[in-house]
N, C-alpha and C positions, 0 to 999 in steps of 0.2 A: 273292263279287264277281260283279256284273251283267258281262257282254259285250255288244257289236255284231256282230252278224253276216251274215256278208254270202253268200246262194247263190245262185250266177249259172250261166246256161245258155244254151243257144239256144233259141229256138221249139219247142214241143212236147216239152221236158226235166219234165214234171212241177211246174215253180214252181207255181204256182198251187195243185195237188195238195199237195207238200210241207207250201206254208204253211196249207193245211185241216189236216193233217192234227198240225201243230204243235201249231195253234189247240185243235186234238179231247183231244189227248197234257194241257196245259192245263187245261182245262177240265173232263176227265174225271178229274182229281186234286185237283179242288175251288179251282180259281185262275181269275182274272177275265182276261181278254185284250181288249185294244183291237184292233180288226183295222182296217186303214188303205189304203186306194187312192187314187192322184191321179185326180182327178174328169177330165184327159185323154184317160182310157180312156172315151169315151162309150156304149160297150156295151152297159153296165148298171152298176148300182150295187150289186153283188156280186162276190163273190170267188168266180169259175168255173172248174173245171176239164173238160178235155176229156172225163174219165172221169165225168164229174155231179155232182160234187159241186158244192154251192154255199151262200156264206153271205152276208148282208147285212155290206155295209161303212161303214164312216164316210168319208165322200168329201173333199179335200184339193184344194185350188187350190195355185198355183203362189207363190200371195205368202200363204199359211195361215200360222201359227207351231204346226210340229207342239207343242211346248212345251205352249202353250196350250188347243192339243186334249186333249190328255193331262191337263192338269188339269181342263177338263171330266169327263174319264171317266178319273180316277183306275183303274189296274188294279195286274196283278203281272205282266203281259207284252204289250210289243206288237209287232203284228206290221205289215208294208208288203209289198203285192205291189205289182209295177208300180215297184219303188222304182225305175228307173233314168229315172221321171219327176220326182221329186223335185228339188228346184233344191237344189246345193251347200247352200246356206245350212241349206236344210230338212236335207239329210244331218247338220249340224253342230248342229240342234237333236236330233236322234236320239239322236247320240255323247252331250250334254247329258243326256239324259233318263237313259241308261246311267250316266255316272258321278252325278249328282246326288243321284237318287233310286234307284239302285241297282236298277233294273228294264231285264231282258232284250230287247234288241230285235231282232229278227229280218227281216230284208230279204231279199227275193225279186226281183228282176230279170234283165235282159238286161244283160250286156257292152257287147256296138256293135249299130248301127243293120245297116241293109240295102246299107251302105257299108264296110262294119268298124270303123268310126270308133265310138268308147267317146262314152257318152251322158254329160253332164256328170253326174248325179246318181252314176249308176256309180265315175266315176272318184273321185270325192269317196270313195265305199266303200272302196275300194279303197286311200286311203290314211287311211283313219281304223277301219276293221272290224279287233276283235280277232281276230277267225276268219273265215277266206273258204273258200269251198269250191266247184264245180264238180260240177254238176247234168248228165249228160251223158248225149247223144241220138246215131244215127248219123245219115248222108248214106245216101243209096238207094243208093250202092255200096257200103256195109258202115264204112267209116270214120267217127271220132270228126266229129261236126256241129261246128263254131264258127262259119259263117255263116249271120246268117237272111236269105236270100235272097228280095228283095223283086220278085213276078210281076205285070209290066204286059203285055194283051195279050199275053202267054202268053210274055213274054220278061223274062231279069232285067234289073229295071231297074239303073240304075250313076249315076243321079242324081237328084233329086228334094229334097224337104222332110226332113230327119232325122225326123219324127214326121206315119207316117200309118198309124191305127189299125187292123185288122183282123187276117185268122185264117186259116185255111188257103186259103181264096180267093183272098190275096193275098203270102202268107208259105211258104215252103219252108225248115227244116235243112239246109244243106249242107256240106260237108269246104270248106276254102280250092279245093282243086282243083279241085274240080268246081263249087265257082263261078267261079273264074278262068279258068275254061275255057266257061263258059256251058252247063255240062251239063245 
């Protein structure tokens, strides 16, 4: 029996890493994998990791029917980084693909935004993912990360757009404290 699985983290937790290396575990046992990003992430159109690794993805709009992709490119696993861009709905064609057709689907995202605030696609995981797991990074004082701490002019911002794209130039792991405190 297929699962949903859902492994969330902060900024710089390895996602991206993880779900390469998922993709690698797959395909090095002779199995076909879809690999999926919402086209959002205007970056590029690869699945990057900090440490280099990188693979070409199948790119996803916000009104896509993942469903439909998937029967495109028939596999035995798919995977989504980025998934906490996915609209509800899309989360709910995922769950779909898992019981339907009895294939594994793997999701990689963020929790909340640079507000703490849970991203709509997130939360959909969160109550539909047979397995959820937590991907975990520290704060520069040593403590467990759960804030990704969004840097404007070299100060955290505390309001703005829930989605604006970028990477360590604009992004920091931080513990709740040490962002509630502006550290």
């Amino acid at each position: 029996m297929s699962r949903l699985y859902f492994r969330y983290g902060t900024m710089n937790c390895s996602k991206s890493a993880n779900a390469l290396m998922t993709r690698f575990n797959y395909i090095e046992r002779g199995h076909s994998v879809l690999l999926l990003k919402p086209a959002v992430d205007t970056r590029e159109s690869s699945v990057t990791s900090r440490v280099g690794l990188s693979v070409p993805a199948v790119l996803f709009d916000g009104g896509d029917d993942l469903r439909a992709i998937y029967d495109e490119n028939p596999c035995d696993c798919v995977i989504v980084d980025e998934a906490q861009f996915a609209s509800p709905a899309q989360i709910e064609q995922l769950r779909n693909i898992v019981d339907d057709k009895d294939i594994p689907v793997f999701c990689f995202g963020l929790r909340t935004d640079f507000m703490t605030r849970v991203f709509p696609g997130s939360l959909r995981l969160f109550e539909l993912a047979d397995s959820i797991s937590e991907l975990k990074c520290i704060c520069d004082c040593g403590e467990k990360a759960t804030v990704n701490a969004r840097f404007v002019g070299g100060k955290i911002a505390r309001e703005g757009e829930q989605v604006f794209i970028g990477g360590n130039e604009s992004y920091r792991s931080m513990c709740y404290k040490c962002w509630k405190n502006g550290m």
